[in-house]
N, C-alpha and C positions, 0 to 999 in steps of 0.2 A: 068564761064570761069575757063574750069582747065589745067592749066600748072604743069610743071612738070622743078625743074633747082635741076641742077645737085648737086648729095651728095658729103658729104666730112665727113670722118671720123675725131671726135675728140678724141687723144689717145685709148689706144689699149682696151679698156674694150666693148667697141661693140656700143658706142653711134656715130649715125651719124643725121648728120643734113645737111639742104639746103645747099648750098656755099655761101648764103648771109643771113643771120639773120636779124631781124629786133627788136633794139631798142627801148625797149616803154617809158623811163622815159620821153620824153617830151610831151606822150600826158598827164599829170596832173602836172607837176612838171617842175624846173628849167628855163622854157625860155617864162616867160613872161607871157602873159595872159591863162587859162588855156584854151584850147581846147571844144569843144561844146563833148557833152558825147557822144551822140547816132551820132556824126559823127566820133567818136575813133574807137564806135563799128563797123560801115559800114567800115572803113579802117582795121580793126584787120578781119573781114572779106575776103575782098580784099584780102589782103596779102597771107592768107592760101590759097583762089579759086586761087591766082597766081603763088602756089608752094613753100611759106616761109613755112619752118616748124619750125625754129626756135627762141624763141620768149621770148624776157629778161627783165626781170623788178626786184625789190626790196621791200624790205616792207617800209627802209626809204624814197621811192618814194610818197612824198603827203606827210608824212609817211601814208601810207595804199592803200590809194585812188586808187593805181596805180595795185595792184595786184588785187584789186576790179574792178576796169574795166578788167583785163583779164578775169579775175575768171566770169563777164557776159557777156563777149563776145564770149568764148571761148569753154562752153561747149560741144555746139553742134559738135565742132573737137576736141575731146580734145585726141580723136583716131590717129589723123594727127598732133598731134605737140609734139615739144619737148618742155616744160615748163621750162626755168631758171630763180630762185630767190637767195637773199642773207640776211647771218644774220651778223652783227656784230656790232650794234650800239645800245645802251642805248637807249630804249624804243622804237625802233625804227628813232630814231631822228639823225642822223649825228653830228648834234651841241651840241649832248650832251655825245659823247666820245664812245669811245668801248665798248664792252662788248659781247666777247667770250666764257663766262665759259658755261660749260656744262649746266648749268640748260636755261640760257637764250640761247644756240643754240635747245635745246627740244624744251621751249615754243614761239618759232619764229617759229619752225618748223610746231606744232599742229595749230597756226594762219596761217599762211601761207597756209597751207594744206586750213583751213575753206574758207578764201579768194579766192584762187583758186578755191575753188569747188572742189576740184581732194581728190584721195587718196591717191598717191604719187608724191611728187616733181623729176621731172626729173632730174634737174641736181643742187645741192645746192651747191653755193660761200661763203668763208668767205668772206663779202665784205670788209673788210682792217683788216691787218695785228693788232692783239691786242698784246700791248708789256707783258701786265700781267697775260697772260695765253700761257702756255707753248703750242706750237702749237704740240705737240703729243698728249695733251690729246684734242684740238680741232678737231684734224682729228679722235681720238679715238672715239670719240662721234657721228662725220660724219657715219663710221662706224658700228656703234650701230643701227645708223637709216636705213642705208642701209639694215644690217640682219634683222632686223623688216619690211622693204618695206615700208617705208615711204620716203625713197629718194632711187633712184636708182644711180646717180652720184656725185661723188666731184670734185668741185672746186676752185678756189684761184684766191682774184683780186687784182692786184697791190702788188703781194708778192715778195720779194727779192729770190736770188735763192736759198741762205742755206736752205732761210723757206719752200721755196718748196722742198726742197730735203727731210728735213726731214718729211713733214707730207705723201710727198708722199711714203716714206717707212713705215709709219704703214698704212693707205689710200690711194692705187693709184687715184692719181688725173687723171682726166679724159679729163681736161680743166684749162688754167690760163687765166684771163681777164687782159688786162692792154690798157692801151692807145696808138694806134699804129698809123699811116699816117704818109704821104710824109710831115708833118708838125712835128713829135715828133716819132724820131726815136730812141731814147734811148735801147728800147728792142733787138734790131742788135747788142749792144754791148754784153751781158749776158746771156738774157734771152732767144733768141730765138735759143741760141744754145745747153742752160741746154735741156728746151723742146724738145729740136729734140734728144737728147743724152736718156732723161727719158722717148719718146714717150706717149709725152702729149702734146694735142690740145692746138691751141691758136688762143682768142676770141679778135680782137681789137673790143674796144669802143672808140666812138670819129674818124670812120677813115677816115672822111671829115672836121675833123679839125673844130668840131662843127659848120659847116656851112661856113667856110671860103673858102674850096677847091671849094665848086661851082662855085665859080669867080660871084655869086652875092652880094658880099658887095661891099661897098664904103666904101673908109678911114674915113669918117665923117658921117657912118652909126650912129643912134640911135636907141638904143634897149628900151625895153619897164623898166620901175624901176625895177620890179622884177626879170628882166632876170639876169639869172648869170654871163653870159661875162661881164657883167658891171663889175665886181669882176678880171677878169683875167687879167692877165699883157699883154697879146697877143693881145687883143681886143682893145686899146688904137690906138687913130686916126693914134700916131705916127707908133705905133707898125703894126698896118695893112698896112700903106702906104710903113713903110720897108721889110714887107714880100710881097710883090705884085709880088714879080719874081718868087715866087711862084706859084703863081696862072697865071703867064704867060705865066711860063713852060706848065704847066696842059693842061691850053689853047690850047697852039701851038698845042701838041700831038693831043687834041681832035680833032683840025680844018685836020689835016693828016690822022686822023683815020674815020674822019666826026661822032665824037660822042661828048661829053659832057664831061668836065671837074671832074666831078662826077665821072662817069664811068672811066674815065682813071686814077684817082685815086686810086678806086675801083682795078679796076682791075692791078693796080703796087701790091694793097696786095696780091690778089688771086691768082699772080703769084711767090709772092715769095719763096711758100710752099704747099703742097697739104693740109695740115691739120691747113690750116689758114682759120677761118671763120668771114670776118666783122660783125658789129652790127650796120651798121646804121640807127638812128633813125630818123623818119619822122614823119607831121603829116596831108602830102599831098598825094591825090594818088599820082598825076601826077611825085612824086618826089620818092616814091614808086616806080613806073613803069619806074621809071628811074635807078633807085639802084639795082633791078632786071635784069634788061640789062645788066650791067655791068658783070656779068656773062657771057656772048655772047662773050665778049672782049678779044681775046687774042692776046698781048705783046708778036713777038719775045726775043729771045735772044739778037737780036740788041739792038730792040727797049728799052728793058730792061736797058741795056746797055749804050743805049744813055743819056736814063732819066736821070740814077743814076752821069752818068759823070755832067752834066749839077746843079743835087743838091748838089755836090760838090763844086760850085762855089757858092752855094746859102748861105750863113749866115743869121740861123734865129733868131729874134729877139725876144725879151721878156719871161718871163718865161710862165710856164705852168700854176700855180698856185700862189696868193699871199701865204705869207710864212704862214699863219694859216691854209689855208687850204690845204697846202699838206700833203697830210697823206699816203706817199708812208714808210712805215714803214716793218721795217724786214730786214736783211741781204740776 
């Protein structure tokens, strides 16, 4: 099966990608039991014969595990996709703090490269903001790899705007990742206007509200120990049952649109901007072939309109992160 959905340019250096990305950390990481391997790869499959070309992961994913399953799923397209990874953590490991400096964005880099199987990284994230390295000589370094061809794009996840300003003056950034939906809108205040001002793409992760926007939980949903919403202030019986006008909203639109909850969320990002690419992650077809549609979905001006009057009235509950792990760092 080969489809074809529509490009979308991120920022001005010539990288484009599908209009809907597909998020890989939860086929081996964060939510719960891990996933059967050789059904990762028939879905990283999938995905490309259905036209995703673009396709995101990390090395603190498992830590490893996760670029290891692209790096064997992937080879055989490795002509058809765009590859996003990120460096910025102490061994790899999130829990064990930054680390930015130059030598450890190299040796991320020449692993990463091995992992993948490729010879250049498409598009390389600082994955979070390091306060003890100056981010010009981070981006300097980005750059260093770029003229070598070992990465062809830079990008920035969850970086405040000064910090993007300035790395994208010695390294045009190509792309920023931050957490974007009808559930954490924060980026509408700052960032999404630096971005359109510096003509540089923007990747939401998270744009289903890590599973919430489908309208299939229940307020007394349980996750499995390991999964990380256990951790989140948003994920609380309380916290779901007070955002549920949320997901009512969603609802309505779908049953008017005669689509999915999913998709109409989907598709409020893919309209807000042409150079917005979601990343949602799956680790079902059928939820795949649903993410994909969402592309098909276009939101008048009304309808647009209507949504945002209606989230206006919505007050959302609980935070984003408990206070240790947010590491939304940078100005």
């Amino acid at each position: 099966m080969n489809t074809t959905i529509q490009s979308r340019k991120l920022g001005n250096n010539g990288l484009e990608v599908s209009a809907i990305g597909l998020g890989c950390m939860g086929m081996s990481f964060a939510y719960g039991q891990t996933p059967d391997k050789k059904e990762m790869i028939s879905l990283l499959h999938a995905a490309v014969e259905r036209g995703v070309t673009f396709v995101d992961t990390a090395e603190c994913y498992g830590p490893f595990s996760n670029e290891e399953l692209l790096g064997e799923a992937l080879v055989p397209f490795r002509n058809k996709i765009v590859l996003a990874t990120k460096f910025g953590f102490r061994k790899g490991n999130a829990s064990l703090g930054m680390d930015s400096s130059p030598e450890n964005i190299r040796a991320v880099t020449e692993a990463s490269l091995r992992r993948l199987k490729t010879d250049t990284i498409d598009l390389l994230y600082q994955h979070r903001v390091d306060p003890n390295v100056p981010i010009e000589e981070v981006a300097g370094t980005v750059k260093d790899l770029i003229a070598e061809g070992k990465v062809k794009y830079f990008g920035m996840s969850e970086a405040g705007v000064q910090t993007i300003r300035k790395a994208h003056a010695v390294q045009p950034l190509s792309a920023v990742q931050s957490e974007y939906s009808l559930w954490w809108r924060r980026p509408e205040e700052e960032l999404i206007p630096t971005l359109e001002e510096l003509g540089i793409g923007f990747v939401p992760f998270s744009p289903l509200g890590r599973g919430f926007l489908t309208g299939s939980f229940q307020k007394d949903i349980k996750f499995e120990n390991t999964d990380l919403r256990n951790r989140l202030p948003r994920f609380t019986s309380e916290a779901l049952a007070a955002n549920q006008g949320l997901v009512d909203l969603v609802t309505s639109v779908a049953k008017q649109k005669v689509t999915t909850p999913s998709q109409i969320a989907l598709a409020w990002l893919l309209a807000q901007k042409p150079w917005i690419v979601p990343i949602p992650g799956t680790t079902k077809l059928h939820r795949l072939e649903e993410n994909i549609g969402a592309t098909n979905i276009l939101l008048s001006n009304k309808e647009m309109n209507d949504i945002n009057t209606e989230l206006e009235k919505i007050k959302v509950v609980g935070n984003r992160y408990p206070e240790d792990m947010e590491k939304v760092t940078g100005k």
